[in-house]
C-alpha positions in Angstrom: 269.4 28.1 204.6 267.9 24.9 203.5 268.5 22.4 200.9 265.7 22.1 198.2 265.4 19.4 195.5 263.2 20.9 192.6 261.5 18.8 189.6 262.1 20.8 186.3 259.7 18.9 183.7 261.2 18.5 180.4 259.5 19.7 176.7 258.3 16.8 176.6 256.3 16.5 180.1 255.1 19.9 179.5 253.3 19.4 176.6 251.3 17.0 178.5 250.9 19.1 181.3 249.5 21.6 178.8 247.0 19.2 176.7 245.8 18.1 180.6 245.3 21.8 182.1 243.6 22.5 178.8 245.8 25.0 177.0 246.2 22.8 173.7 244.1 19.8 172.5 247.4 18.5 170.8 251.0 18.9 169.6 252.6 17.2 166.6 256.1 15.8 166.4 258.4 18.8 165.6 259.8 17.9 161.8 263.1 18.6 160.6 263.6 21.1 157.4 266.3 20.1 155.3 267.8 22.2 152.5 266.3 20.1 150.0 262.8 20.4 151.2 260.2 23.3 150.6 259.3 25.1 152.9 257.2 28.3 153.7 256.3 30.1 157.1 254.5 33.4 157.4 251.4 34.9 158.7 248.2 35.6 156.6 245.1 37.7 157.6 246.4 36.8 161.8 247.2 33.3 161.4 250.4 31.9 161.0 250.9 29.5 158.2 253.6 26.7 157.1 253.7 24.9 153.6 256.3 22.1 153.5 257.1 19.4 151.3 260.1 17.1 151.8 262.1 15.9 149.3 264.2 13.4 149.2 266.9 11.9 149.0 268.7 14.8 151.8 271.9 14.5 150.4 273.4 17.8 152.0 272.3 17.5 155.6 272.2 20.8 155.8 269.3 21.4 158.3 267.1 25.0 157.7 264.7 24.6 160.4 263.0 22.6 162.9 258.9 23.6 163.2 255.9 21.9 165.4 252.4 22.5 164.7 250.3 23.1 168.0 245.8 22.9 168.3 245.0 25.4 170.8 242.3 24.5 172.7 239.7 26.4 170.8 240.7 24.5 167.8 243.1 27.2 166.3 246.3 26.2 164.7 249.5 27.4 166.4 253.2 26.7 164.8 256.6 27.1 166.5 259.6 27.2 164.5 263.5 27.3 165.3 265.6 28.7 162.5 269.4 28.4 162.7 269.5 32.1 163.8 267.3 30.9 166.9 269.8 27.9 167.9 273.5 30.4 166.9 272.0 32.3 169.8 271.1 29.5 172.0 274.6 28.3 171.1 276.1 31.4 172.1 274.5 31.2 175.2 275.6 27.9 176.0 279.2 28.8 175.4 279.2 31.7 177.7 278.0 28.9 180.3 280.3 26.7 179.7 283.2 29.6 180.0 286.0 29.1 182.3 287.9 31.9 184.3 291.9 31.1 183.4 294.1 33.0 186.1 297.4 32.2 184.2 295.7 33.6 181.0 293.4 36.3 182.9 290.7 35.6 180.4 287.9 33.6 179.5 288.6 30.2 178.4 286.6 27.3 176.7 284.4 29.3 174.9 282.4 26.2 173.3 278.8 25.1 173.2 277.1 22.1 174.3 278.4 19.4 171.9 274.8 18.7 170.5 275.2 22.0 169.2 277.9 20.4 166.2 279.8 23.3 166.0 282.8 22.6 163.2 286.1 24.1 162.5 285.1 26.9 160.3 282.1 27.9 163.5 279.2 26.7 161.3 276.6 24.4 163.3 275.8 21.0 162.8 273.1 20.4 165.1 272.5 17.6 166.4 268.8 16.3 165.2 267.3 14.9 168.3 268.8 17.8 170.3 267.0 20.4 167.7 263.6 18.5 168.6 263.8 18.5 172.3 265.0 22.6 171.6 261.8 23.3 169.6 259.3 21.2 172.0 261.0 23.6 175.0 260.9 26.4 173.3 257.1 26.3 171.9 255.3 27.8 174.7 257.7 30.4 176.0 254.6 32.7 174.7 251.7 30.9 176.1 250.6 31.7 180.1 252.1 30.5 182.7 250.8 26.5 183.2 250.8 25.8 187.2 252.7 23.5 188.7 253.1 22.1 192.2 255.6 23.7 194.8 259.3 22.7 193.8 258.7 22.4 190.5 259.4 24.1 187.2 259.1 24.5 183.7 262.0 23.6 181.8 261.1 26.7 179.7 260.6 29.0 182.2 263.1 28.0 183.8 266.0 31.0 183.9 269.7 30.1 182.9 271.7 31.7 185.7 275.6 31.6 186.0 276.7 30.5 189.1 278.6 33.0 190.8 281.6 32.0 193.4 284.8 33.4 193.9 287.3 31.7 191.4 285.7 34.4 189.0 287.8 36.5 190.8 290.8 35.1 190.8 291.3 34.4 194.5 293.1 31.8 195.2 294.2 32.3 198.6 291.3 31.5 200.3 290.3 35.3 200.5 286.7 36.0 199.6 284.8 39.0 198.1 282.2 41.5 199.8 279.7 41.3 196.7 277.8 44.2 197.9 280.6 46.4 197.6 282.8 44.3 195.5 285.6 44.6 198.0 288.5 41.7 198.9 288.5 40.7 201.9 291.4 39.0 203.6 291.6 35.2 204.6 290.2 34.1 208.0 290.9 31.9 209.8 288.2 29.0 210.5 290.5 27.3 213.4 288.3 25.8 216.6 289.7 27.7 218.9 286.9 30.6 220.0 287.9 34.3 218.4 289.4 37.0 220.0 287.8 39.3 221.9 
């Protein structure tokens, strides 16, 4: 096995990457939808649409959406939007990463989401708003071909969320370890200096 250091490039490097390699001619800043504003997205005759007007004062807070407009390189308009259905889920997957095995308990424990997420007593989300922007900017061209990228390096958006997988999910702390082929304990060895029996 070797060691490998891999670049991820943020949202935000990625949308440069695109505009260079020609994908889109340009991205606007994602804007924030607040309850008070108007706002509209749909599709009409195969192109998508979004009519907003803010209002102000934003009194509530309450944030509705997050949207970005994107020029496609043929000069077509493109629009990513996050709703707070889109960033519950994220959330939810975020907590499930953040879950801890609890041996004394035998379950799951600290079941919360990243604290950007804002998530208050009564479960609702508060999102933070710079968090919800960097979100929507990664999450804008999770439908668009692949851009390439040099060797040891990714995507932030394509990049896959995998749990890391060790033994303390297993509850073994004894020093045993796990066949995880066959999903069968195996005992402790011993990892003196002295050369094995033979």
């Amino acid at each position: 096995y070797e060691t490998h250091c891999i670049l991820t490039i943020s949202g935000y490097g990625e949308l440069l990457h695109r505009a260079r390699v020609g994908q889109i001619r340009h991205a606007d800043n994602p804007i924030i939808v607040y309850a008070e504003d108007e706002f509209e997205y749909g599709e009409r005759n195969g192109n998508k649409f979004v009519n907003f007007t803010c209002r102000h004062p934003h009194t509530s807070g309450n944030i509705v959406a997050c949207y970005m407009k994107i020029t496609r390189a043929d000069g077509s308009i493109d629009y990513s939007v996050m709703l707070p259905e889109d960033w519950s889920r994220l959330a939810g997957y975020s907590a499930r990463n953040n879950a801890r095995w609890d041996n004394e308990k035998h379950q799951w424990t600290n079941l919360k989401p990243n604290a950007l997420y804002g998530q208050q007593q009564d479960g609702s989300l508060k999102i933070d708003t710079g968090f919800l922007v960097a979100k929507c900017i990664k999450h804008a061209f999770k439908t668009y071909p692949k851009a390439r990228v040099g060797r040891a390096t990714q995507l932030e958006s394509q990049q896959v969320d995998d749990m890391e997988i060790n033994d303390g999910i297993y509850g073994l702390e004894d020093g045993s370890t796990v066949n995880r082929s066959t999903g069968e304990v195996l005992p402790k060895q011993d990892t003196g200096f002295a050369p094995g029996p033979d």
